[in-house]
Backbone as a printed PyTorch tensor [residue, N CA C, xyz], in Angstrom:
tensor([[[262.5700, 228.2470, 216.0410],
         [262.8760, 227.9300, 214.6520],
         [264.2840, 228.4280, 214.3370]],

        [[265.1730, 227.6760, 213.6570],
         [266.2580, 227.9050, 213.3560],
         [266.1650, 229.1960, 211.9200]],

        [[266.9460, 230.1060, 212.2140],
         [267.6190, 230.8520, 210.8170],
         [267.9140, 230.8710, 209.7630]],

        [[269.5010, 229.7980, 210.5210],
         [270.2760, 229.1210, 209.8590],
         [270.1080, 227.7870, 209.5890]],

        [[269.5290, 226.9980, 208.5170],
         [269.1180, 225.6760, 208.4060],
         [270.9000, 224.8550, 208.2250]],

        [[272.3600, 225.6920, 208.0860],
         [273.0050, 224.7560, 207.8830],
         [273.5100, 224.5650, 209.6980]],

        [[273.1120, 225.3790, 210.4830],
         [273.1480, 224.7680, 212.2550],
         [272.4660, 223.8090, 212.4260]],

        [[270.5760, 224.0180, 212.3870],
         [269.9500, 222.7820, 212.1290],
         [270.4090, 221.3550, 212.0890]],

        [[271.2870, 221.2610, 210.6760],
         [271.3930, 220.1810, 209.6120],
         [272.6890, 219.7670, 210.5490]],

        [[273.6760, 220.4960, 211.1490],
         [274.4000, 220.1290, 211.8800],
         [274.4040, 219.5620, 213.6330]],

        [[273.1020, 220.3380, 214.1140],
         [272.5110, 219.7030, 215.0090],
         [272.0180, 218.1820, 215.0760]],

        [[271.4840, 217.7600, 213.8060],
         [270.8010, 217.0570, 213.6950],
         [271.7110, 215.6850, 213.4330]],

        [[273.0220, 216.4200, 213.1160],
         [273.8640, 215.4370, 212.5420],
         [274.9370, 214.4440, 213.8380]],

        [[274.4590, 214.9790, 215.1290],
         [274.9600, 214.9140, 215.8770],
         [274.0170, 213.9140, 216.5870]],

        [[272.8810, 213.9800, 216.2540],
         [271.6620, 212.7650, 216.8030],
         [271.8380, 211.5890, 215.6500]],

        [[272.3170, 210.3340, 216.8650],
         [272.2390, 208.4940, 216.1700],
         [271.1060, 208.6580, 215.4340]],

        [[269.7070, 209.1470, 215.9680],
         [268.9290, 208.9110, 215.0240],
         [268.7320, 208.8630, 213.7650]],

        [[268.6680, 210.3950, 214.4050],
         [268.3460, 211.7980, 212.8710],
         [269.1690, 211.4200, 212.2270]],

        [[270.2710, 211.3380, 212.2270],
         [271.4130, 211.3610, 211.1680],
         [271.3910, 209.5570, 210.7360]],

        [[270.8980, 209.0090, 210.8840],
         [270.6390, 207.3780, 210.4940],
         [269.6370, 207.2750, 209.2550]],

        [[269.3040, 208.5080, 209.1970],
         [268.2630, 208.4360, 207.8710],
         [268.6320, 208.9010, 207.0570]],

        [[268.7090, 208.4090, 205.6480],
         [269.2570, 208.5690, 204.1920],
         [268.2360, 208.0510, 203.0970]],

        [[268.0990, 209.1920, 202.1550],
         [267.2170, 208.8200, 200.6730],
         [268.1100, 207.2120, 200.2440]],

        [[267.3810, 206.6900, 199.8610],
         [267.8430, 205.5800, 199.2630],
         [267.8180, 205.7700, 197.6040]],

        [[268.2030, 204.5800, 196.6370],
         [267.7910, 204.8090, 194.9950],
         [266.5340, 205.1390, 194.7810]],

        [[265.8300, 204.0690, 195.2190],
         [264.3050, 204.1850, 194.9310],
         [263.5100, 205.9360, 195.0380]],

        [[264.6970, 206.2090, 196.3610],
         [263.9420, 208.0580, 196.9900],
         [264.2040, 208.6850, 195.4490]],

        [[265.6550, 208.4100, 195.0060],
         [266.1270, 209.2450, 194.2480],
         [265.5520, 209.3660, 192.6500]],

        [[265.3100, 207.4360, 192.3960],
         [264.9730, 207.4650, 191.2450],
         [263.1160, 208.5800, 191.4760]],

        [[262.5990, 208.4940, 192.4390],
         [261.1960, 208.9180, 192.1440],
         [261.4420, 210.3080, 192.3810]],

        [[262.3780, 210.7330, 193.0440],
         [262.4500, 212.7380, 192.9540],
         [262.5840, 212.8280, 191.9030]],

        [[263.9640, 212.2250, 190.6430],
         [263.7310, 212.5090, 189.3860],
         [263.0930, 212.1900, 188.5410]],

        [[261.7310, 211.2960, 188.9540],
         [260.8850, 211.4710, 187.8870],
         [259.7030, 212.2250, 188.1760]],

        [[259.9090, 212.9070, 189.3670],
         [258.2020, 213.9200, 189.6240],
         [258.9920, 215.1860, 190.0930]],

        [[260.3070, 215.5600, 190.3350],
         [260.6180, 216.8230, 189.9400],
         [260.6900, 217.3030, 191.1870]],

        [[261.5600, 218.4430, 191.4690],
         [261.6230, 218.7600, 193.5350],
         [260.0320, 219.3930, 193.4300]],

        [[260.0670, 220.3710, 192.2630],
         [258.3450, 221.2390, 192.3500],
         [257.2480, 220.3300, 192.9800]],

        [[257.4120, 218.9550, 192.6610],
         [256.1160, 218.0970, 193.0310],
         [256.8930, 217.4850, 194.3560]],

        [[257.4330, 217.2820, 194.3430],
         [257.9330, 216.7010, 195.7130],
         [257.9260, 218.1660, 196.8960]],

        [[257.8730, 218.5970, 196.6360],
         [257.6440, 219.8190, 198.0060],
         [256.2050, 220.2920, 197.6120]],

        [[255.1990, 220.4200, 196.5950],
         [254.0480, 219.9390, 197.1230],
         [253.7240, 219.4660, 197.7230]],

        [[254.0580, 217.7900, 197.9270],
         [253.7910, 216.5940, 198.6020],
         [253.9460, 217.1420, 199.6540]],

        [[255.0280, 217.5700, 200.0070],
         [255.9680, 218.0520, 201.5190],
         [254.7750, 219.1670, 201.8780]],

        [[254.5550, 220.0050, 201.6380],
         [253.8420, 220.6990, 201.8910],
         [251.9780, 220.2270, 202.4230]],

        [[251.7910, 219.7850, 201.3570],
         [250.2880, 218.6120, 201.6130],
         [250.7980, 217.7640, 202.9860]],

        [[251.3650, 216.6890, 203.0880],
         [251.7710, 215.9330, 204.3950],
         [251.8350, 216.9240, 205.0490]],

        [[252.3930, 217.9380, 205.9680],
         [252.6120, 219.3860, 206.5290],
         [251.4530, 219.2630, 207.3780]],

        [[250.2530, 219.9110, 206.1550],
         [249.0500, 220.3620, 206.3560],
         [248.5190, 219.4690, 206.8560]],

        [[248.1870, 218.1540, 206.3010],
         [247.6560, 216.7620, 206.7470],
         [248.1580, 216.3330, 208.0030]],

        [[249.2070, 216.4110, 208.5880],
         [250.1260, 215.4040, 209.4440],
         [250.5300, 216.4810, 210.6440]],

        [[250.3890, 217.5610, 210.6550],
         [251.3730, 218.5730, 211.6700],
         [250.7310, 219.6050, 211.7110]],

        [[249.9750, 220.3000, 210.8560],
         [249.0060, 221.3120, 211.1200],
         [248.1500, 221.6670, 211.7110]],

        [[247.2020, 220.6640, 212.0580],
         [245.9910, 220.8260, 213.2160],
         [246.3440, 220.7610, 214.9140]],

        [[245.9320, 221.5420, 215.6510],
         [246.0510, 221.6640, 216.6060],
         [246.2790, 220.4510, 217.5420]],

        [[245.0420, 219.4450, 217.2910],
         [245.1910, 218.0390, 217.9170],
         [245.1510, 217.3920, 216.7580]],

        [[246.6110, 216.2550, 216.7990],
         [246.4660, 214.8060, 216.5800],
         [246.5440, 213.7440, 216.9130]],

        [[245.2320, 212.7700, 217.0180],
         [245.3190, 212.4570, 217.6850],
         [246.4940, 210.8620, 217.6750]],

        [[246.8430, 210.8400, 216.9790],
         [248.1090, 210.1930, 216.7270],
         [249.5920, 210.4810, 216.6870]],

        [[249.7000, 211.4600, 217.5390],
         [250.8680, 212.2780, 217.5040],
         [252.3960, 211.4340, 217.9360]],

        [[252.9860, 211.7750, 217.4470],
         [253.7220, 210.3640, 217.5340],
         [253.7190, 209.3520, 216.6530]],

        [[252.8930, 209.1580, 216.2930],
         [252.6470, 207.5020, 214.9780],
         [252.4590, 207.8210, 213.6420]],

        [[252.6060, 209.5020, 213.3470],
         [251.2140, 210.0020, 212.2410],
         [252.4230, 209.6150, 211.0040]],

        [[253.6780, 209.9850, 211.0550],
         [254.7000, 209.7170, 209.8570],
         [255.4850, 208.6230, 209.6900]],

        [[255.0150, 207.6330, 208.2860],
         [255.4950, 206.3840, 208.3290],
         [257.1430, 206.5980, 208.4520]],

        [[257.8500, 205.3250, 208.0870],
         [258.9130, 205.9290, 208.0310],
         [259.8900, 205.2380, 207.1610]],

        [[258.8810, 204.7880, 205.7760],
         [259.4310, 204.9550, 204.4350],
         [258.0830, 204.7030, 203.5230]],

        [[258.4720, 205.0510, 202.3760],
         [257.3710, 204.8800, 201.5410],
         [257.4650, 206.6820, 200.6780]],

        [[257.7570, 207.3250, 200.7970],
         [257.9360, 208.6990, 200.2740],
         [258.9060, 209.1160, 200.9760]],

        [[259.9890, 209.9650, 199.8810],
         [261.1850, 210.7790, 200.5710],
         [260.7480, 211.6330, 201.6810]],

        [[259.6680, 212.5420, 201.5370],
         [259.5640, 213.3450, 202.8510],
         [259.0110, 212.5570, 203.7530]],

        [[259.1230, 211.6030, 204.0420],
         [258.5380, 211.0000, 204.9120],
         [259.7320, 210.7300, 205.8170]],

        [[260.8220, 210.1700, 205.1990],
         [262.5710, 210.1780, 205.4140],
         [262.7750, 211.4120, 206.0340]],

        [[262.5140, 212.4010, 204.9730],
         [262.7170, 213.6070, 205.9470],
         [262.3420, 214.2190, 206.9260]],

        [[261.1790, 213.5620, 207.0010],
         [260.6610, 214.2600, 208.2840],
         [261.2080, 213.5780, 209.6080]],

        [[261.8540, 212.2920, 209.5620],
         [262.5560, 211.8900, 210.3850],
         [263.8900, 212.7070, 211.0340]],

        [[264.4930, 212.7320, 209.4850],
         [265.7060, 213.2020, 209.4550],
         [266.0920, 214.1530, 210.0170]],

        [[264.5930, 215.3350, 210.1560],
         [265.1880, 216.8130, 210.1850],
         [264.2590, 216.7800, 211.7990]],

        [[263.6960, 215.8560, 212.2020],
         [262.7290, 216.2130, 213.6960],
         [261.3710, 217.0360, 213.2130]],

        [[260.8240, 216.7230, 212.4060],
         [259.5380, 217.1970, 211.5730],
         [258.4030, 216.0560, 211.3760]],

        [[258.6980, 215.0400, 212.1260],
         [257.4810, 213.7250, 211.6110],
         [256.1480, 213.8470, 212.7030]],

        [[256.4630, 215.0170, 214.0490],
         [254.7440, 214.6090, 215.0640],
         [255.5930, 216.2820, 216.0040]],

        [[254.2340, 216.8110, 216.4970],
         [254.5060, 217.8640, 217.1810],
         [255.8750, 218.0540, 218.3660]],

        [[255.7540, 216.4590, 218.8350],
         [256.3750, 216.4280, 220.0900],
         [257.7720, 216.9440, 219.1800]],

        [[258.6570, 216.0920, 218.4430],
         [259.9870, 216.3420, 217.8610],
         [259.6870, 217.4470, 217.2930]],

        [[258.6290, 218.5090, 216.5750],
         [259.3080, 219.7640, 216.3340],
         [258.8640, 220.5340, 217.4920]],

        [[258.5120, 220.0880, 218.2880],
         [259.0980, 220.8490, 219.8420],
         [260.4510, 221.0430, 220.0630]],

        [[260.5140, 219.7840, 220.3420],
         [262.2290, 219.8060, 220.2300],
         [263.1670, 220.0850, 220.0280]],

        [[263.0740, 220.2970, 218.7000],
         [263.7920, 220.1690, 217.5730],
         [263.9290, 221.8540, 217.0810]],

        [[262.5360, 222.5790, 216.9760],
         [262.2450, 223.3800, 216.1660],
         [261.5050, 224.1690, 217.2710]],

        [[261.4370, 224.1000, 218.4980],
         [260.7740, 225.1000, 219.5870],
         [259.4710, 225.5580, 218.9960]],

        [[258.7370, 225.1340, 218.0240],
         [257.4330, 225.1050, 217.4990],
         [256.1940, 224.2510, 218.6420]],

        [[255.1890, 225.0750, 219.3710],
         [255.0120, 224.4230, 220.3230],
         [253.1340, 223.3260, 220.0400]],

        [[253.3740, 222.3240, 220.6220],
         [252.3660, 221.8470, 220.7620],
         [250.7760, 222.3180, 220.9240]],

        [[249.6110, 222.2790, 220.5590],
         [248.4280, 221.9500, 221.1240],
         [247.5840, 223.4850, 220.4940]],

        [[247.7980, 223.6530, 219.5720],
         [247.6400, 225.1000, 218.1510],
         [247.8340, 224.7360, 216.6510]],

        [[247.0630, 225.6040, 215.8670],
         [247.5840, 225.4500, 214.8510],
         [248.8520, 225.8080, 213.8850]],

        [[249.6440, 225.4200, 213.1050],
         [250.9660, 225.6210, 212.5390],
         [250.7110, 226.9600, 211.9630]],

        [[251.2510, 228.0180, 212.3030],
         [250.8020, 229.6470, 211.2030],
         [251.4910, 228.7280, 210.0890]],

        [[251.2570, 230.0460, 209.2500],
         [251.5540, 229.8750, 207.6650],
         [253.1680, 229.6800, 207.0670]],

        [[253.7950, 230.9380, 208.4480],
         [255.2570, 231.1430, 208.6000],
         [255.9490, 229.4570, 209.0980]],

        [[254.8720, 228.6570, 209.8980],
         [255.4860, 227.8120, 210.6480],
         [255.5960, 226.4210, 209.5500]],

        [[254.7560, 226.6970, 208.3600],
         [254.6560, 225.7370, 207.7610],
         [255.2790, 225.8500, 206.8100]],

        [[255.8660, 227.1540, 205.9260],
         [256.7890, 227.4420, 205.1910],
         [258.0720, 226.6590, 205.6590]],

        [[258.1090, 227.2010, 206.6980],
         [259.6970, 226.8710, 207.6020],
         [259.9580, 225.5610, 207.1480]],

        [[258.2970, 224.6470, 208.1330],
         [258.7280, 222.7700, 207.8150],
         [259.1420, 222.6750, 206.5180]],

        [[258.3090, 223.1680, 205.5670],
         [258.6710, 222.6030, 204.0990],
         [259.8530, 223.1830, 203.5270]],

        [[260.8210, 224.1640, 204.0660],
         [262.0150, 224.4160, 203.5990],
         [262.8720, 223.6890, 204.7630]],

        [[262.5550, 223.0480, 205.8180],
         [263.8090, 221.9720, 206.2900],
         [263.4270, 220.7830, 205.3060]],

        [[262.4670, 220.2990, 205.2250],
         [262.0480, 219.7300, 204.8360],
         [262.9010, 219.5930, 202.6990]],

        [[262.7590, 220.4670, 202.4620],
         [263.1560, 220.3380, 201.1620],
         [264.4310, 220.4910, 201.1830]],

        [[265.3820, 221.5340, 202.0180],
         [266.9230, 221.4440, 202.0230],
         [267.2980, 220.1550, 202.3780]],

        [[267.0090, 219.7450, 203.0520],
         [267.5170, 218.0410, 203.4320],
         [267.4120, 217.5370, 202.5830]],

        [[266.2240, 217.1090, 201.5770],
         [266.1960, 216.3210, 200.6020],
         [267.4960, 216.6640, 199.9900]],

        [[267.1690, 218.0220, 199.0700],
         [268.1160, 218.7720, 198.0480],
         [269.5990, 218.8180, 198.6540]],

        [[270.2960, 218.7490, 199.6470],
         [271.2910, 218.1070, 200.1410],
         [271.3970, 216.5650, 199.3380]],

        [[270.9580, 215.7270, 200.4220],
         [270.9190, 214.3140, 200.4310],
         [270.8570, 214.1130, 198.3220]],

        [[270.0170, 214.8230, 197.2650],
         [270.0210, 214.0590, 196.0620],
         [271.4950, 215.0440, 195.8530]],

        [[271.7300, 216.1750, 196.2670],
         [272.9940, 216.8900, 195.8350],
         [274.0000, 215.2970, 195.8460]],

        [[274.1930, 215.1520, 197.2410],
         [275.1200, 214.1930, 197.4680],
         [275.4240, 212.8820, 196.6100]],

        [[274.2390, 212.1930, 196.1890],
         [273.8790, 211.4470, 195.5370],
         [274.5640, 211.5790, 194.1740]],

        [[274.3280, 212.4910, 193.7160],
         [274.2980, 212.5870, 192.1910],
         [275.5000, 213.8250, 192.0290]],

        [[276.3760, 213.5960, 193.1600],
         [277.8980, 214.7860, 192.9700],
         [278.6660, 213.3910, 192.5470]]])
């Protein structure tokens, strides 16, 4: 797990992928109407739902990849299926996420956003 989330964000910026993903209006108009507080709920709920259990058995397929901003983000930051926060985040496969591990997702998870609407709306 990274420390420093602005290495991360710069790691990440260096992958065609990762870095190919951007909030769109639609991301932006719906963060400001349900607020970051409810949007990192969400982030947090998906977390638990999508990355938390030891086996899924869809690992790989489990995060669409639009339809909700964290869903964007979880692309963005290598947070959408165990294998990429292997990767990504040396968080390892085939266990459950501690509590520490799920804090973590939902603060890459929310700095990216809160970047990306910073940008938006500078």
């Amino acid at each position: 797990m990274y420390q420093d989330l602005k290495e991360l964000y710069s790691n990440l910026s260096h992958s065609k992928f990762r870095s190919s993903f951007h909030l769109r209006k639609k991301d932006f108009d719906y963060i400001k109407e349900k607020g970051m507080a409810k949007i990192e709920e969400h982030a947090r709920s998906f977390v638990m739902e999508r990355l938390y259990p030891s086996i899924i058995p869809n690992d790989g397929k489990q995060t669409p990849y639009k339809g909700h901003p964290v869903f964007i983000a979880q692309h963005a930051t290598g947070c959408c299926c165990r294998g990429c926060l292997y990767k990504w985040h040396k968080i390892e496969k085939g266990r459950e996420l501690t509590d520490i591990e799920i804090d973590y997702v939902v603060r890459v998870l929310m700095g990216w956003i809160e970047l990306e609407y910073q940008g938006f709306y500078s």
